[in-house]
C-alpha positions in Angstrom: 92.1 125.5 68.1 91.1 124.1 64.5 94.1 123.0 63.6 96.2 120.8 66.8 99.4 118.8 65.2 101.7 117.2 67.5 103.2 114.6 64.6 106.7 113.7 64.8 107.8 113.9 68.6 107.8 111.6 71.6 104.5 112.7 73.7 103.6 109.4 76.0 100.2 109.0 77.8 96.5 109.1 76.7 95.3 110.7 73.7 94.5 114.3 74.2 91.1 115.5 73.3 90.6 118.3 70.5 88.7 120.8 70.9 85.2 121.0 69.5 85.7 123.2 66.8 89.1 121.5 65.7 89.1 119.7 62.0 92.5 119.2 61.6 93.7 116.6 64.1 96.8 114.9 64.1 98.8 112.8 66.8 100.7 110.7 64.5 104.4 109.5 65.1 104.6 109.3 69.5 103.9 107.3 72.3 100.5 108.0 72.5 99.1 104.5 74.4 95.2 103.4 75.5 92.1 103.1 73.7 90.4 105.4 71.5 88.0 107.3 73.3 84.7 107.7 72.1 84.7 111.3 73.9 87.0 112.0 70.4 83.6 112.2 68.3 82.4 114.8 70.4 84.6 117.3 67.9 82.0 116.9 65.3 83.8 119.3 63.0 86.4 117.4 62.4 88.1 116.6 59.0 91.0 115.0 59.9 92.3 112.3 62.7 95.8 111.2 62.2 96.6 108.6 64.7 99.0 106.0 62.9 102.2 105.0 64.4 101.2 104.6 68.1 100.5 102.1 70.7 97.2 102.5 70.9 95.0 99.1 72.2 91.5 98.6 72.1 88.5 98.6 69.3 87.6 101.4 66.8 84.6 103.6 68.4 81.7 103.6 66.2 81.5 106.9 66.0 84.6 107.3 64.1 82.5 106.1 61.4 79.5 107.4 61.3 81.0 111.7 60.9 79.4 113.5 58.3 82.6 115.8 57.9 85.4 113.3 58.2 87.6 113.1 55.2 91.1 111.3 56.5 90.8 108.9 58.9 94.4 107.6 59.4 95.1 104.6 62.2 97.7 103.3 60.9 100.8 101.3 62.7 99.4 100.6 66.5 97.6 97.7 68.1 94.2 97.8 67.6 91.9 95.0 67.4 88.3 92.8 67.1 86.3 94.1 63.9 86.1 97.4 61.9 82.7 99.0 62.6 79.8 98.1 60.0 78.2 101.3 60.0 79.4 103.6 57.7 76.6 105.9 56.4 75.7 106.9 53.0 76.4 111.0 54.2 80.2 110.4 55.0 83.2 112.3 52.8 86.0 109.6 53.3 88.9 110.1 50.6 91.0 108.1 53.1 90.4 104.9 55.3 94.1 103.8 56.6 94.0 101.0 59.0 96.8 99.1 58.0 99.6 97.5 60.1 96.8 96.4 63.2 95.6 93.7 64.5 91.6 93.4 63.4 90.0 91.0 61.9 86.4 89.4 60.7 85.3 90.7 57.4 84.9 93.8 55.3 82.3 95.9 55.8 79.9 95.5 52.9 78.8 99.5 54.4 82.1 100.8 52.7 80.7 100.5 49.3 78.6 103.9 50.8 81.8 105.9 50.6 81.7 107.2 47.4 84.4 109.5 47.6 87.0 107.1 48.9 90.2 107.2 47.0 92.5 105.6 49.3 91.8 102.3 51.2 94.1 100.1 52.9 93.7 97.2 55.4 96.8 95.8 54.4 98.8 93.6 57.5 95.5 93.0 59.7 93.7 89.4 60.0 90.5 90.1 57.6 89.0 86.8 56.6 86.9 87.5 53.4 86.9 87.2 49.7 87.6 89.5 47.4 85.4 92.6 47.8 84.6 93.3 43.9 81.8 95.3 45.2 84.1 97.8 46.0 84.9 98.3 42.1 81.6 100.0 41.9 83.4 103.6 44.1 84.2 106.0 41.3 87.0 108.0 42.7 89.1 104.3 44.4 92.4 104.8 43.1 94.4 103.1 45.8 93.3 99.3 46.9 95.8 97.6 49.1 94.7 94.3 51.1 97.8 92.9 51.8 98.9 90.3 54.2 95.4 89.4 55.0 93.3 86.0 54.8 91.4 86.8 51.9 90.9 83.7 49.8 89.1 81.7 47.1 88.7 83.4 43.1 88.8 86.8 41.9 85.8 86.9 40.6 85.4 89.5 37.9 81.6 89.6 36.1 82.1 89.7 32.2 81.2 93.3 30.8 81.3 94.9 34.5 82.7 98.5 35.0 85.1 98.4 37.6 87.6 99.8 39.8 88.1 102.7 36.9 90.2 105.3 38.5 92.8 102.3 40.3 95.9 103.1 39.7 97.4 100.8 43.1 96.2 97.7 43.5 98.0 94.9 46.0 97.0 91.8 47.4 100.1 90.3 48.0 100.6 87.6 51.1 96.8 86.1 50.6 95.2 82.8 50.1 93.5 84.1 46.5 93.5 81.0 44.1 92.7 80.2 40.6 93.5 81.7 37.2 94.5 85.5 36.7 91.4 87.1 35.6 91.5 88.8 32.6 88.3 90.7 33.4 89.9 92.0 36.3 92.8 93.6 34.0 90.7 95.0 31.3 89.2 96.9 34.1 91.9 98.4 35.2 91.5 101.7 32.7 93.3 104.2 35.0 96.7 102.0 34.2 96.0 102.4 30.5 97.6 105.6 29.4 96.1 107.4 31.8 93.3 107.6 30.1 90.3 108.7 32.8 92.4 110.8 35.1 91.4 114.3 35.1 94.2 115.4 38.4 96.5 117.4 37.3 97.9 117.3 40.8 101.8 115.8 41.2 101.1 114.1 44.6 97.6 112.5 46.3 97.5 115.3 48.5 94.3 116.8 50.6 94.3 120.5 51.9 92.9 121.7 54.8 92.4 125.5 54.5 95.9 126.1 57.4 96.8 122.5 56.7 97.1 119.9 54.5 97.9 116.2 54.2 99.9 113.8 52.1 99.0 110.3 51.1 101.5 107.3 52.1 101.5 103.4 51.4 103.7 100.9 52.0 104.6 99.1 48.5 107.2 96.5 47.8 109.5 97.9 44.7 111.9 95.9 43.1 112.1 93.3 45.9 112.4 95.8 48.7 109.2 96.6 50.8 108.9 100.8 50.8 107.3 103.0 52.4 106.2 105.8 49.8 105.3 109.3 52.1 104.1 110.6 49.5 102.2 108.7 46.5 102.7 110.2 42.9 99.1 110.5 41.0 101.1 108.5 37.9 102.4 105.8 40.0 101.1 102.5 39.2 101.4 99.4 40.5 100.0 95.6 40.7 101.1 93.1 43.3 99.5 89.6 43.4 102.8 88.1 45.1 102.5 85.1 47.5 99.1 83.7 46.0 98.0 80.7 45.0 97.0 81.9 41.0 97.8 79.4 38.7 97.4 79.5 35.3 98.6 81.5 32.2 100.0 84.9 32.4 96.7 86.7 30.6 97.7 88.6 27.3 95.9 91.8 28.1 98.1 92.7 30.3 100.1 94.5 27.8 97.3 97.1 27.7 98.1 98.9 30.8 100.6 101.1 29.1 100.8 103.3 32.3 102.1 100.3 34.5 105.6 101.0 36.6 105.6 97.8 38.7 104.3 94.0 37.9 105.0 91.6 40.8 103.3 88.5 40.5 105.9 86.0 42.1 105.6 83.0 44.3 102.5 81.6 42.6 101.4 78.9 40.5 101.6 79.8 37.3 102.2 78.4 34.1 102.4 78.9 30.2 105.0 81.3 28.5 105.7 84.5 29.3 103.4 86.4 27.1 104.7 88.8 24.1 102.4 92.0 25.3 104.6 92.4 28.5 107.2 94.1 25.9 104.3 96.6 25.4 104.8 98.0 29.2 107.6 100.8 28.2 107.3 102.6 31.2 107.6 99.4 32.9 110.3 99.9 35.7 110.4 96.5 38.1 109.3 93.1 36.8 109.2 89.9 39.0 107.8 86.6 37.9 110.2 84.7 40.2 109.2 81.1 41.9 106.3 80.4 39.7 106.3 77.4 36.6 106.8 79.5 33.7 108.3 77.5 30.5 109.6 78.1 27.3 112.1 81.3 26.4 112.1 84.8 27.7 111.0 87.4 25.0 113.5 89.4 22.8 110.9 92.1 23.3 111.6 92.4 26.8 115.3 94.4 25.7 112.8 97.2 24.7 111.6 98.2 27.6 114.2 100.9 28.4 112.6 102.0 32.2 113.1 98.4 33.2 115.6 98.5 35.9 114.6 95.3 38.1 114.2 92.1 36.4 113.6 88.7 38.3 113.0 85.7 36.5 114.0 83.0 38.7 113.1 79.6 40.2 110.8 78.7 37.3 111.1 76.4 34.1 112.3 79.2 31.4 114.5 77.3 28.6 117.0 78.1 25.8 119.6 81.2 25.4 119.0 84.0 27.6 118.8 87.0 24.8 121.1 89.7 25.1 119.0 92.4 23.3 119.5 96.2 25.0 117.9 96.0 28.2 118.3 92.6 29.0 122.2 92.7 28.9 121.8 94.8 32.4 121.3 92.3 34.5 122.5 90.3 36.3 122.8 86.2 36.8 120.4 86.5 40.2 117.8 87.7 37.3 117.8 84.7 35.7 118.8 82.1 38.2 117.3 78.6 39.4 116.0 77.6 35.5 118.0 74.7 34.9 116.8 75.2 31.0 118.5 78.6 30.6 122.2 79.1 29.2 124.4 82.0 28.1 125.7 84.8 29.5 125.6 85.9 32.2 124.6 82.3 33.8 128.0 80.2 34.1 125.9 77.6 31.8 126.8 78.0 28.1 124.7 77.1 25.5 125.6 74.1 23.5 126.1 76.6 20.5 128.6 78.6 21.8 130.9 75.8 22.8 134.6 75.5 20.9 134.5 72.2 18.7 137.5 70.0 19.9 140.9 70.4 17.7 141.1 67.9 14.9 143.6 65.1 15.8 144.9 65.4 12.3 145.7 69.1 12.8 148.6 70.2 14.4 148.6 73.9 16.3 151.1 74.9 13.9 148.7 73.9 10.3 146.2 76.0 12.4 147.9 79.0 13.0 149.0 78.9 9.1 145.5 78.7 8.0 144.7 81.3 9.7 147.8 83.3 8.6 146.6 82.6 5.3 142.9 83.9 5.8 144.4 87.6 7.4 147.0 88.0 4.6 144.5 87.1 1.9 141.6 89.4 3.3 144.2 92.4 3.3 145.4 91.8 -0.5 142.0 91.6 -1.4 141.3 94.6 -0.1 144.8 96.3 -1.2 143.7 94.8 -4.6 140.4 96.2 -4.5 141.6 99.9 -3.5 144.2 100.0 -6.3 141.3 99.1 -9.1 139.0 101.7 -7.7 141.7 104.2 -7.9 142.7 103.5 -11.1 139.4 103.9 -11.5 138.8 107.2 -10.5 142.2 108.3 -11.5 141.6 106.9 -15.8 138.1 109.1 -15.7 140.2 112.0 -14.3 143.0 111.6 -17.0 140.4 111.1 -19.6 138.4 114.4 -19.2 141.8 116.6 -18.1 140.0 117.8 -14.6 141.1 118.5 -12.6 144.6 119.3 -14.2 146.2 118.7 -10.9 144.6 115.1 -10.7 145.6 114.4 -14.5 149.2 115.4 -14.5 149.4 113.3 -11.3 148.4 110.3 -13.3 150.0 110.9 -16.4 153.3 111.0 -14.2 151.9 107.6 -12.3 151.6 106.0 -15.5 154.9 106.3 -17.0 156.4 105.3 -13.7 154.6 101.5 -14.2 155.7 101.7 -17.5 159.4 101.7 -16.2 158.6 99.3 -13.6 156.7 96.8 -16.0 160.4 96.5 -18.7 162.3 95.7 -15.3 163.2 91.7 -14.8 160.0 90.0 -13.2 159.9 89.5 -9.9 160.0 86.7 -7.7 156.0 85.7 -6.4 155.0 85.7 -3.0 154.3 82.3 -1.6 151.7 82.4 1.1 152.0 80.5 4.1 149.6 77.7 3.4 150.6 76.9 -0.5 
């Protein structure tokens, strides 16, 4: 048996034991209840232990992470609790560590900065206490960073001039306690979300064979206000979530470097200052929320260009003046822009102060104003009539002069002494223009 997947069914009762030679071990998706038993590590061959979405109790064995040959270690979606083991070792292959959607708690363990080949990592919806782990920018291959829903708090504090978290393409720590200004350290960073500029996969999805088997990436991610689960996680998709923070602050500037960026959520924070120009450098920027934060002044024309964006929420904050309705920005909707008292013009109910009618003169009746106008239409279309006879006389005179074509000439010779005849004829009576 080196390959046992039961995914995807109903099974109830204890988890069955692999065999010993089995490396490809997966459980995932049944009714599998109890604790992990530590009997599990005695298939030391093993590669892969799918577990997630479960209802299994009980601690993680430390043994679990101490295998030399375990690359996916997936316990995703069950009950599990009290702290993750410390002692991960320096001779481990771990590309995945998925322990989201439990119960455990404590801190990080300072051990995973060991697993160097760790490109996937989330503890997202546990009850971690820590701060945030920027020792785990130093892991080359870390492309996907999700702490979500946590109790990490305090700064994000970045060292100027450090090398970090170069291949991270995912990055969320929404639903924290994370305070203080946005750090632009953190962002220029960030290098895999500037035109992809270090990735060297030419693979479409964050996939990991298994000579008979193989096995597909997933995260949970909210997109355009809707938390989604991705099954499988494209190598281009990029992402930053810092939602449901404390930041406060300006929006930093750099931002507009990460050219590769899909999604920006940064709502329900503190911050403050404009909304900087260098977002309308994100063009393959497809959902942007900045919602219930403090932002003032107006929203950039430059936003219009991004032509990906398809989710735009600007709301509950301080934005003022006319709401531009450049490209892009037309799209959407008054929810988009809703809960700034400052804002007006479509599509908010709220008109700007330019756009209202001035009140009818008292001295003008409806009847002077529709005459006035009549006057305006009738003199526009004699000016033009006016214009179109001078440039065809124009045309016709250089014609007649120079005899080509003969066609054109004799028309105008034949034109001319019809005016003639018309010109000896009694005047007639002027036009008078509504108005005179």
């Amino acid at each position: 048996m080196y390959v046992i997947d039961l995914s995807n069914n109903k099974f109830v009762g204890p988890i069955p034991l692999p065999s010993p030679i089995t490396y490809y071990y997966s459980i995932a998706s049944n009714k599998i209840t109890g604790k992990i038993p530590s009997l599990l590590c005695n298939a030391t061959k093993l590669a892969l232990v799918d577990l997630s979405n479960n209802g299994l109790i009980g601690s993680l064995p430390q043994c679990l992470t101490n295998f030399s040959t375990l690359s996916v270690l997936n316990l995703r979606m069950n009950y599990l609790e009290g702290i993750i083991p410390q002692s991960f070792s320096w001779r481990n292959h771990l590309t995945t560590l998925d322990l989201s959607r439990n119960q455990l708690e404590g801190i990080l363990p300072r051990s995973l900065v060991k697993c160097k080949h760790l490109e996937v990592l989330d503890l997202g919806d546990n009850q971690i206490k820590d701060t945030f782990p920027t020792w785990l920018g130093t892991l080359p291959e870390l492309k996907v960073l999700v702490l979500r829903s946590n109790n990490f708090k305090d700064l994000l504090n970045i060292p100027d001039g450090a090398h970090l978290f170069p291949e991270l393409h995912i990055l969320d720590l929404s639903n924290n306690n994370f305070g203080g200004p946005l750090p632009a350290s953190l962002i220029m960073n960030l290098k895999g979300m500037m035109n992809g500029e270090t990735r060297q996969d030419t693979s479409l999805y964050m996939t990991r064979s298994f000579q008979l088997a193989s096995y597909e990436n997933s995260v949970t991610v909210t997109i355009k206000g809707q938390e989604m689960e991705l099954v499988k996680i494209l190598t281009i998709f990029t992402t930053i979530d810092l939602s449901h923070n404390s930041f406060h602050g300006d929006i930093p500037g750099v931002i507009g470097h990460l050219h590769s960026l899909i999604g920006l959520n940064l709502s329900r924070n503190y911050l403050t200052g404009s909304i900087p120009l260098t977002l309308g450098n994100l063009t393959n920027l497809g959902w942007l929320d900045l919602s219930s934060n403090k932002l003032n002044g107006g929203i950039p024309r430059k936003l219009g260009d991004l032509a990906s964006l398809g989710y735009l929420n600007l709301s509950k904050n301080q934005l003022t003046g006319r709401i531009p309705q450049d490209k892009q920005l037309s799209t959407f909707s008054s929810n988009s822009f809703s809960g700034n008292p400052g804002l007006c013009g479509i599509p908010l109910p709220k008109a700007c102060p330019i756009d209202a009618q001035p009140p009818p003169s008292s001295s003008s009746s409806p009847f002077d104003r529709e005459g006035h106008e009549s006057w305006f239409k009738q003199k526009e279309v004699w000016i033009g009539y006016a214009s179109g006879i001078v440039i065809g006389i124009s045309i016709a005179y250089i014609a007649f002069e120079t005899g080509r074509p003969k066609y054109l000439a004799r028309g105008v010779g034949m034109l001319e002494r019809r005016a003639a005849e018309w010109m000896e004829r009694p005047k007639r009576k002027a036009n008078k223009f509504p108005g005179q």
